[in-house]
N, C-alpha and C positions, 0 to 999 in steps of 0.2 A: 504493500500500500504506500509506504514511504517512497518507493519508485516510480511509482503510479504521479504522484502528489509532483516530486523532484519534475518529472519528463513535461507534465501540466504547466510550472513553473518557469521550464525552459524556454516553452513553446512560446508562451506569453511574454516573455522576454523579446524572442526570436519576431514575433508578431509586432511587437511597440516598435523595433527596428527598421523591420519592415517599411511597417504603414510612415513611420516619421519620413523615411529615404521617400517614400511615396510623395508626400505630401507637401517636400517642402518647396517653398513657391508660389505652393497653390493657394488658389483663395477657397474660403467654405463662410458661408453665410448663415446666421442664427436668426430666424426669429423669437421673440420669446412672449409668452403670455404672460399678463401681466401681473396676475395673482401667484407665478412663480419665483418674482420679485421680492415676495412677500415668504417664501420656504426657508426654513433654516440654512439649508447647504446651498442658496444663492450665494453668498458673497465666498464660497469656496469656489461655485460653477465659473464666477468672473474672473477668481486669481487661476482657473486652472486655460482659459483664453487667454490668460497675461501671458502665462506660460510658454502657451501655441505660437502667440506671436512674437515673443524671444526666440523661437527655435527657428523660425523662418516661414511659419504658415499663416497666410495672410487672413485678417480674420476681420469682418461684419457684423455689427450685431444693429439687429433692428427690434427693438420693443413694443411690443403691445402698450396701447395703453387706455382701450376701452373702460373699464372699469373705474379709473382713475379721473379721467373726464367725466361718465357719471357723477361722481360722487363731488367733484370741484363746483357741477352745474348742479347740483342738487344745494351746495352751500348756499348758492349763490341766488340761489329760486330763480335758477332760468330753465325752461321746459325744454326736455330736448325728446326729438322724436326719430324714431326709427321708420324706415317703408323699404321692408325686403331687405329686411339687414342691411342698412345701410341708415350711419346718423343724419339726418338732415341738420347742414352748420348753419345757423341764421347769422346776421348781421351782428346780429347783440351775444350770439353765445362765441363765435370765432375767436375773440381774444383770451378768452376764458379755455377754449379748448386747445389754443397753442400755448398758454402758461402751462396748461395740464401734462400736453407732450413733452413741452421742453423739461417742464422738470422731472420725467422721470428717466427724460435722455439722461440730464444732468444726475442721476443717482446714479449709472451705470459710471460714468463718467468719473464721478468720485470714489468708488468702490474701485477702477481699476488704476487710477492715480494711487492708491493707496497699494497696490499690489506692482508699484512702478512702469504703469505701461501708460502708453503716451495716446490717448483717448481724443479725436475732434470730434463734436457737433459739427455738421456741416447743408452745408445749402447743396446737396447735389438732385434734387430733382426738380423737373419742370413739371409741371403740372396743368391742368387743363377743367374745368365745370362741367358737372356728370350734365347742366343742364335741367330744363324741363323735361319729364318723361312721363306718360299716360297723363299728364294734366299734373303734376306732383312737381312743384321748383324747388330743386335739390341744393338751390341759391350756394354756396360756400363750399357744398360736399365737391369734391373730386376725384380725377381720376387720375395714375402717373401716363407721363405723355411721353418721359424722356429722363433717362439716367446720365447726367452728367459725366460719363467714365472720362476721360482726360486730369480735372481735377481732381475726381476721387483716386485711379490712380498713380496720383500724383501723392496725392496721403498716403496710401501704401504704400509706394514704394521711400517712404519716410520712416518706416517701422511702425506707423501709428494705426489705431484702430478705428474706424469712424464708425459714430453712433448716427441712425437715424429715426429720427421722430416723424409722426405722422401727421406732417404737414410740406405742403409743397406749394410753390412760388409759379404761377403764369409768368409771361416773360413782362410782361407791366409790372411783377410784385405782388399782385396780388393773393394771398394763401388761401389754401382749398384745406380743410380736412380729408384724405385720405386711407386706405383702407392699408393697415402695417404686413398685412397677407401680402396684398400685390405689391407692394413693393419688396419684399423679400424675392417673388417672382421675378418681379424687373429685375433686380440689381442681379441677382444669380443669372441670368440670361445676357443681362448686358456684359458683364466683366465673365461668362463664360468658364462658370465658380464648376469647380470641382464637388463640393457638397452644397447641399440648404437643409439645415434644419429646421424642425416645426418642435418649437420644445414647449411642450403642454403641459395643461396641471390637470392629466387623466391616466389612466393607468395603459391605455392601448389597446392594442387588437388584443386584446383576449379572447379565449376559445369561447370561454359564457358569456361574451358582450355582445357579439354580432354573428351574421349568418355567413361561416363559412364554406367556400369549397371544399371537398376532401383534395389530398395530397399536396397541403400544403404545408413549405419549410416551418417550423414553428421552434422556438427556445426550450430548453426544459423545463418552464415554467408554463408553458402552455403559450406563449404569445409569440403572433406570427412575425416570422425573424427578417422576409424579403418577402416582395413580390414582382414578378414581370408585368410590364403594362396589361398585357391580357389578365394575368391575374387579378391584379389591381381594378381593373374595369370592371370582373367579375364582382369583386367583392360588393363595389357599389352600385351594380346591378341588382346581386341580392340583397342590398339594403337599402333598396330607394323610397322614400320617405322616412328613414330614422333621421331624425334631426340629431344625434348623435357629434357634437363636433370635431371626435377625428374622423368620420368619413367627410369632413368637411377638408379636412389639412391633407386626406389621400386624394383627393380631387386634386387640391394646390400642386401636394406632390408629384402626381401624375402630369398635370399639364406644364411643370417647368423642366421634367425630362424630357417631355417631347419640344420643348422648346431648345435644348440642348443640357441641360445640367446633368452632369452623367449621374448623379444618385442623390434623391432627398429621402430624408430621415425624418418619422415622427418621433418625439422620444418624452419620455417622462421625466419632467426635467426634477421631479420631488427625488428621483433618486440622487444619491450622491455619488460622484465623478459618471453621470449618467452619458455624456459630452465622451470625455473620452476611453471610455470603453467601446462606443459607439462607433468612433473613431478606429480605436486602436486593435481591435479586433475583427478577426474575420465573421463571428456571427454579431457580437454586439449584445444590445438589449431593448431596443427597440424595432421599428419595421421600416424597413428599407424597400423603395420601389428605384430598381434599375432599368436603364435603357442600354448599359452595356452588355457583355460576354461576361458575367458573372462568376457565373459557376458554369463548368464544362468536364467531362468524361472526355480524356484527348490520350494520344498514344503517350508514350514516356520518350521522353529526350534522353539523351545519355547524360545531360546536366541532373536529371533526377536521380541517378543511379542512388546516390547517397543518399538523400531523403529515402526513398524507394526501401533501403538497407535499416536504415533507422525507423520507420514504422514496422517492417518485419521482427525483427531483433526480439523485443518482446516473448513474441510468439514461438520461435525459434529457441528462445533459453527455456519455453515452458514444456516446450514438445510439439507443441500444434504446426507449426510450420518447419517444412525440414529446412537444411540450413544451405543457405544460396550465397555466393560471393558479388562483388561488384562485377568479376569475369564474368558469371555464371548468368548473370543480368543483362550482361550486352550484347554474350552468344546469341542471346534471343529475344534480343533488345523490341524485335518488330514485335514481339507476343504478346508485350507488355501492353497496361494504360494504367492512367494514374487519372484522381478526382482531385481535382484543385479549387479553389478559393484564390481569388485574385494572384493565379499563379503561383500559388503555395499547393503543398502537395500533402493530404489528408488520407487518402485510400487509393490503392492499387488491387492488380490483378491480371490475371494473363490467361490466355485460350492458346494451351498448344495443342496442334492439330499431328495426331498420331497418323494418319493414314485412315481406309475403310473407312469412313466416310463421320469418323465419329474423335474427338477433343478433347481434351482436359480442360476445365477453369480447376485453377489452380492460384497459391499465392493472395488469396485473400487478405489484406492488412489493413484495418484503421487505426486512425488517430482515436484514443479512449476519450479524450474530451468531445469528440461529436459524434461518439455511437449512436444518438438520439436522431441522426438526420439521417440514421439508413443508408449511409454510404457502399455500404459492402453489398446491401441488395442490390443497391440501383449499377455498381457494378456488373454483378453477377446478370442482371436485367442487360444490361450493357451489352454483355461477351456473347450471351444466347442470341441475341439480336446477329451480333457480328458472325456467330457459328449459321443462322438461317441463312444470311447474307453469300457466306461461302458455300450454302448449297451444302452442308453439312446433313446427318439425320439426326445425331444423336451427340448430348454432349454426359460428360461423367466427371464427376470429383472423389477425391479419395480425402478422407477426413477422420479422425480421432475424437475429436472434441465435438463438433460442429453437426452431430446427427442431425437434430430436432433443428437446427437452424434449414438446415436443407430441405429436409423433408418439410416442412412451412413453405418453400420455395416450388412444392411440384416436384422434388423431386424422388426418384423413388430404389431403394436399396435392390443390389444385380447382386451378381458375384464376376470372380475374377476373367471365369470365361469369357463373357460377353468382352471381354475392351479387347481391342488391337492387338496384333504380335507383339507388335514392337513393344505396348506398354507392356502387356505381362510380364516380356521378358526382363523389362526394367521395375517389374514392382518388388518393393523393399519388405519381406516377408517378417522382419524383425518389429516392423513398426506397427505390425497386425493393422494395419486401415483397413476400414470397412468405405465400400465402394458405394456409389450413388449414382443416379443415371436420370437424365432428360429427355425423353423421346421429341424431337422437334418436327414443326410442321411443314409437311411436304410443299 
């Protein structure tokens, strides 16, 4: 267990590496809601962006600040009205509701002056009047028209952070209240952001929250870890009319991938270091919808050899897997594939092909940190695929440990007769395996 725990340790190590070499450069944009302002482990969520942007990751933070403008215009007994989600700013509440935003830009602001990172408030959006619509003068509301990127960055590449509040300038000066969503949209589209986060004060796609599809990736806690724009469209397909507001932030999400953002994140921002674990790991802890190559079942490079050897290893000191060198890996290097995570390698597996029209999957190995995502099936799913493909009939595995995992799979116990010459005469009678067999479709 202690080895177990050690390797766990590693990996995560190996992973922060990674992702940092990934990331630096890049820009990732925050939204944050407003009430998470208000969380015990906010003023750690801020010193750990101070951090991000010491190391060279260019970092956004855009605040919510509904809630806050309520409560300023409630002081104040000025009425403010909502039509379709959306505040109607009147003449007389506008200045009351750019006090409101600026000063909780200005909290972010203070909170990371105090964690030494160099924070602007800044004028970078143009803005434009939602206008009269169905008969309703939305007089002050607006909408972004245009993200200043030049000026903005220009802050970036200063080391600085820029805060934006939810207020935007026509090019006369005049300010619109705006909606802190779309501008997280914008700016991550304009500047061409590597991530956008949606950091909420809800718990997430939980399994008992909303109507899932089956087979999807999910954490071990039950909450779904990714999903692909198909998926993602599914989900709020099956839950049209929950007024739920993360199918609100997966809509967000979804239309700023396809505007280009290669990955936005909903996240619970009440956890602590919710930000970068999110970040720094391959599954994270909130739900990610990507528009890139994600996750891929691809053949093995001979750069994986080593990885490849150290997921085995394991298995190999326990008895389950016999013992294979990096040679012995590259003789048949074609037979291999490996499961990856933004090019990290998590599970492998190999289909050698004995002759007689029938295979081995063999070489089975995960990473024990993501037994939960089914990697070793979706493998074995994988190789049967690749055995139909060569016009194969029949595939078999030899196994010690792994009965009932097989037989789960369809698959069903032979004996030694039924395989190939060639394997017989290569089976290892010491190891006593017991054999298993896949009849495949003609």
């Amino acid at each position: 267990m202690d080895e177990i725990k050690h390797r766990e340790q590693v990996d995560l190590i190996r992973e922060v590496f990674y992702y940092q070499n990934r990331f630096d450069g890049k820009t990732i944009v925050l939204k944050i809601d407003y009430p998470i302002l208000n969380a015990p482990h906010f003023p750690q969520l801020l010193k750990d962006m101070a951090m991000l942007r010491a190391t060279g990751i260019e970092i956004i933070l855009i605040p919510g600040a509904r809630e806050w403008i309520d409560a300023v215009l409630k002081e104040y007994d000025i009425e403010s009205e909502y039509v379709d989600g959306v505040r109607i700013a009147t003449k007389d509440s506008i200045p009351f509701i750019r006090m409101a935003a600026f000063d909780v830009a200005n909290r972010l602001m203070t909170l990371l002056t105090a964690f030494q990172a160099n924070a602007v408030i800044g004028n970078f959006i143009r803005a434009r009047g939602i206008g009269v619509v169905n008969g309703v003068d939305f007089q002050h509301s607006g909408v972004v028209e245009k993200i200043l990127v030049e000026p903005l960055q220009q802050i970036l590449d200063q080391g600085m952070i820029p805060i934006f509040p939810c207020i935007g300038w026509n090019a006369a000066g005049k300010p619109y209240n705006i909606s802190s969503d779309d501008v997280a949209v914008a700016v991550a589209e304009a500047l061409e952001a590597e991530k956008l986060f949606f950091v909420t004060n809800s718990d997430g796609f939980m399994e008992n929250r909303f109507k899932l599809p089956p087979g999807l990736v999910k954490n071990s806690d039950g909450r779904v870890a990714r999903l692909s724009f198909e998926e993602a469209e599914e989900v709020l397909t099956l839950n049209a009319g929950n007024p739920d507001s993360d199918l609100k932030y997966l809509a967000l999400a979804l239309a700023a991938c396809r505007k280009g953002t290669e990955r936005a994140h909903v996240v619970d921002g009440r956890m602590e270091g919710a930000i970068l674990r999110e970040i720094f790991s391959n599954l994270g802890i909130g739900t990610m919808v990507y528009g890139n190559d994600y996750e891929s079942i691809r053949p093995m490079k001979a750069e994986d050899a080593g990885d490849v050897l150290r997921l085995m290893e394991p298995l190999i000191q326990e008895g389950i897997l016999v013992k294979r060198t990096e040679d012995d890996l590259m003789v048949r290097q074609g037979d291999y594939v490996v499961y990856s995570i933004d090019d990290v390698v998590h599970a492998c597996g190999a289909l050698h092909d004995f002759g007689e029209g029938q295979a081995e999957i063999a070489a089975i190995a995960t990473n024990p940190v993501y037994r939960h995502l089914s990697m070793g099936r979706k493998i074995v799913s994988y190789l049967v695929d690749k055995a139909e493909r060569m016009g194969l009939h029949r595939v078999f595995a030899l196994t010690t440990r792994t009965v009932d995992w097989f037989e789960q799979m369809g698959f069903v116990e032979t004996t030694l007769e039924t395989l190939p010459e060639k394997k017989r005469q290569a089976y290892d009678h010491a190891r006593k395996s017991r054999i298993f067999a896949l009849e495949l479709k003609d």
